[in-house]
N, C-alpha and C positions, 0 to 999 in steps of 0.2 A: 504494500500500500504506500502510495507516497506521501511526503509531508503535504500536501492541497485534501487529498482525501482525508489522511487521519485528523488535521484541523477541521473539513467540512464534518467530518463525523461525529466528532467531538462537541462542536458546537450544536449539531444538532440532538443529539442525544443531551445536550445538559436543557436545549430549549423544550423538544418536545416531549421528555424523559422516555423511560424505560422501554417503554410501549411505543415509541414515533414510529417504527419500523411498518409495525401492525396497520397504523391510524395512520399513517401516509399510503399505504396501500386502497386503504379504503374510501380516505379524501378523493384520491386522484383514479384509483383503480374501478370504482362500481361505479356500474352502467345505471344510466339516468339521469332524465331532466337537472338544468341546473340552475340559478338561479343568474347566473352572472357568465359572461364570455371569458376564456384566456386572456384577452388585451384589452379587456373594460380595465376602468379607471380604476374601481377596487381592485382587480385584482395586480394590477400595478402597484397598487400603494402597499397593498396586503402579503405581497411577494416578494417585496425588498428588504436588502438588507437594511435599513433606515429604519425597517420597524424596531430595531433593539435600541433606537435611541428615541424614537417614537415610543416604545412600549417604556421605560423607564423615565420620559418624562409624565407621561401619563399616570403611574404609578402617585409620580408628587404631585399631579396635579389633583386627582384624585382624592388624596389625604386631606385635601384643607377642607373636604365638608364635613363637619364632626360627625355628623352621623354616618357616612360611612368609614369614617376611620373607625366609629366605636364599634361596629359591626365588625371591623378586622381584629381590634385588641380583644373582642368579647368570645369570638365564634375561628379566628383563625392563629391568632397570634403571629407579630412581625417576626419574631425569632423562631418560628416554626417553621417546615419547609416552602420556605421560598420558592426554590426550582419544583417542588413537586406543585404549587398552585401556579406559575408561570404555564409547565406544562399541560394544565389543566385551563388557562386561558388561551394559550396558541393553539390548542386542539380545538375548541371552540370557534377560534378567527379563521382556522386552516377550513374546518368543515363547514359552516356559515357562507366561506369566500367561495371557494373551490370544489366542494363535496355535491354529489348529488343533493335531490330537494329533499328526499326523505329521510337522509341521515343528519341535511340539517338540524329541519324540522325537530328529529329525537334529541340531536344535540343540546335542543335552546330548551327541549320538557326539562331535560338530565338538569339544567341548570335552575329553571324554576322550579321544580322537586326543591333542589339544595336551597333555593331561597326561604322556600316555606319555615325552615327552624331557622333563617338567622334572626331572630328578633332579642329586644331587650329594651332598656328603659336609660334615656341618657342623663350624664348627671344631674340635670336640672327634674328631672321627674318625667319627662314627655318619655313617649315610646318609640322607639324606632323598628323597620321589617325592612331588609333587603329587598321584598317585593313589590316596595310602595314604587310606584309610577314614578313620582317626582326625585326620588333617588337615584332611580333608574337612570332618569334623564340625567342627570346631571354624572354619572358615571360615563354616560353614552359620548354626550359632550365633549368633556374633559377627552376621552379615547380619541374621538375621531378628529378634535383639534388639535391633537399630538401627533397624533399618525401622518395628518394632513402636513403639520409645520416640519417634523422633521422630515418627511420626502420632499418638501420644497424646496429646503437645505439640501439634502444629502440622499435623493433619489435619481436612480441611473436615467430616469424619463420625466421629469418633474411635467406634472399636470399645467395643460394651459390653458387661459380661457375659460369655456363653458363646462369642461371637463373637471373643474374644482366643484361647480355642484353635482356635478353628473356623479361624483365618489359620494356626495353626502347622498344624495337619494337613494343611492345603492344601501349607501351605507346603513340607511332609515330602512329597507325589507326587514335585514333579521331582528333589528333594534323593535319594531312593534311588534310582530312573533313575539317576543323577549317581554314584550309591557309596557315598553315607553312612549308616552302620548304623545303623539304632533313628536316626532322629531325632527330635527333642522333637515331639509332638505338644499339647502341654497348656504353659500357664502353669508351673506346678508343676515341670514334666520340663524346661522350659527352663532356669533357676533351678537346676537339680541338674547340665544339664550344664556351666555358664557355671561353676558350684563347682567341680565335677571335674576343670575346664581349669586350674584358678587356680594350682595348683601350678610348672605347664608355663610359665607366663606370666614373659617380664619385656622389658625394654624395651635392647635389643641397640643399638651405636652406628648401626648399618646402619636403624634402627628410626628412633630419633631424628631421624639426619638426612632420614631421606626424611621425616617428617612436619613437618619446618622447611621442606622441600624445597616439600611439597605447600603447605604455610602461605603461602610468601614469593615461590615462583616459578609461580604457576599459569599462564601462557600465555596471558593475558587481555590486550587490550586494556585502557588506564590508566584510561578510563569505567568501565568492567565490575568495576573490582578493590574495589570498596566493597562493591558486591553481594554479589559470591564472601566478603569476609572475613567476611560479617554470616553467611552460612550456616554458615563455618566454626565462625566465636566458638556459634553455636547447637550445633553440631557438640559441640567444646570442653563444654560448657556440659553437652553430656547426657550426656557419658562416665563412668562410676564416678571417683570421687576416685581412688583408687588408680592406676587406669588411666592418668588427667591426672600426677598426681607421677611415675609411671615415664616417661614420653613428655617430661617437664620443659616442660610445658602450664600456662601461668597458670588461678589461678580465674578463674571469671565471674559475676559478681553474677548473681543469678536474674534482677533487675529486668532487666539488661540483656540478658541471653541470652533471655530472653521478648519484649522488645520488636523485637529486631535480627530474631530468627527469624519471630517471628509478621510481622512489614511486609518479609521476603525472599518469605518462601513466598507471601503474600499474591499479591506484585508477580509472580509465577512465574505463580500461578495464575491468575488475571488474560490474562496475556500469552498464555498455551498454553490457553485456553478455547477457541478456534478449532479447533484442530488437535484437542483430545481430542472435538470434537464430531465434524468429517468421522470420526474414529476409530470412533464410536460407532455413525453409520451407515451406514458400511462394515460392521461388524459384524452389524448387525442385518437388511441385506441379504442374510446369508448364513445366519441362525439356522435 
């Protein structure tokens, strides 16, 4: 095996864990309608390496609504496995994006199932449920404004034009499956609802420390931990100022946050060239 494959392999085994092997078979291998093309705009965005700085700024963006960070501190714990909940959200974006419609479809039950026990009561006395709508939304947001900014940055075909709503529309199929009411379909509606959240926002101790948490303890072998921090500081880097000050997140020189993220994603992309090609025609064996 050569050094391109054992990094492509490695990486993908830490993203989609144990089981990607299986669940990449069956994303891309079983016959049946799909929701989305090869060369639609999600799946451009959903295919790139950009999503590992996309997915970890999402993570912090994510945290600053207390109620679903309390839902992480109560029901998952940030020092509990990491990569094995990572892998359980890529297998969701992978089968959502790319999967037949009916294994979606199972996908987004398997997750509203899990929703039904997140609940609990946040300090102030109110209740919170992973399945309320408006949580939802605001999780949905947060993902697809990440997803979106870091391939703007640092995607091999960055979207242009009409094609930056054409990914949110997409993006809103599985997001109502899922529960979320009216999600942004357009640039514009995105932008109104990331406002409308702002209120709701601030950056809780349970907040903070998991994202030190996420920063200092990633579970990486000591080779790997320069890579992961280059994604991060990229991460870092694309968040709103505001967002960075509540989370007590250094700035990042642009020069730097350009250079570190563009030679990460590069390196990603590079290494997982392999696998998104068997991916592609598995795919195209079943069109």
């Amino acid at each position: 095996m050569t050094l391109r494959e054992r990094l492509g392999a490695e990486l993908f085994r830490k993203v989609a864990g144990p089981d990607g092997p299986r669940q990449r078979q069956r994303v891309h291998g079983t016959p049946g309608p799909r929701w989305f093309s090869t060369d639609s705009p999600i799946a451009r965005v959903h295919g790139d390496a950009s999503m590992f700085v996309g997915g970890i700024r999402a993570i912090m963006l994510q945290s600053l609504h207390p109620a679903a960070m309390q839902g992480v501190a109560d029901h998952s714990g940030y020092r509990g496995d990491m990569w094995g909940r990572l892998a359980q959200v890529s297998t969701y974006i992978a089968m959502t994006t790319f999967g037949a419609e009916q294994d979606a479809l199972t996908v987004i039950r398997a997750v509203q199932r899990a929703h039904e026990s997140v609940t609990g009561t946040m300090p102030d006395g109110g209740p919170y449920a992973a399945s309320d709508p408006h949580l939802l939304g605001w999780v949905h947001a947060a993902e697809v404004d990440s997803f979106l900014a870091a391939h703007d940055r640092y995607g091999h075909r960055p979207l242009v034009g009409p094609e930056r709503d054409e990914y949110l529309a997409q993006a809103a199929v599985p997001a109502r499956h899922l529960g979320v009411l009216d999600p942004p379909e357009t640039v514009e509606e995105l932008r109104a609802v990331l406002t409308a959240y702002g209120p709701e926002l601030r950056a809780t101790t349970e907040a903070v420390e998991a994202i030190r948490f996420l920063l200092l303890h990633p579970d990486l072998p000591l080779a790997a931990r320069p890579g992961y921090l280059s994604l991060a500081t990229a991460a870092i880097g694309l968040l709103p100022s505001d967002a960075r000050r509540e989370l007590r997140l250094p700035p990042v020189p642009p020069v730097t946050n350009r250079v570190l993220g563009a030679a990460a994603t590069r390196t990603i992309r590079w290494a997982m060239a392999s696998g998104h090609a068997e991916a592609r025609e598995m795919q195209q064996a079943h069109a």
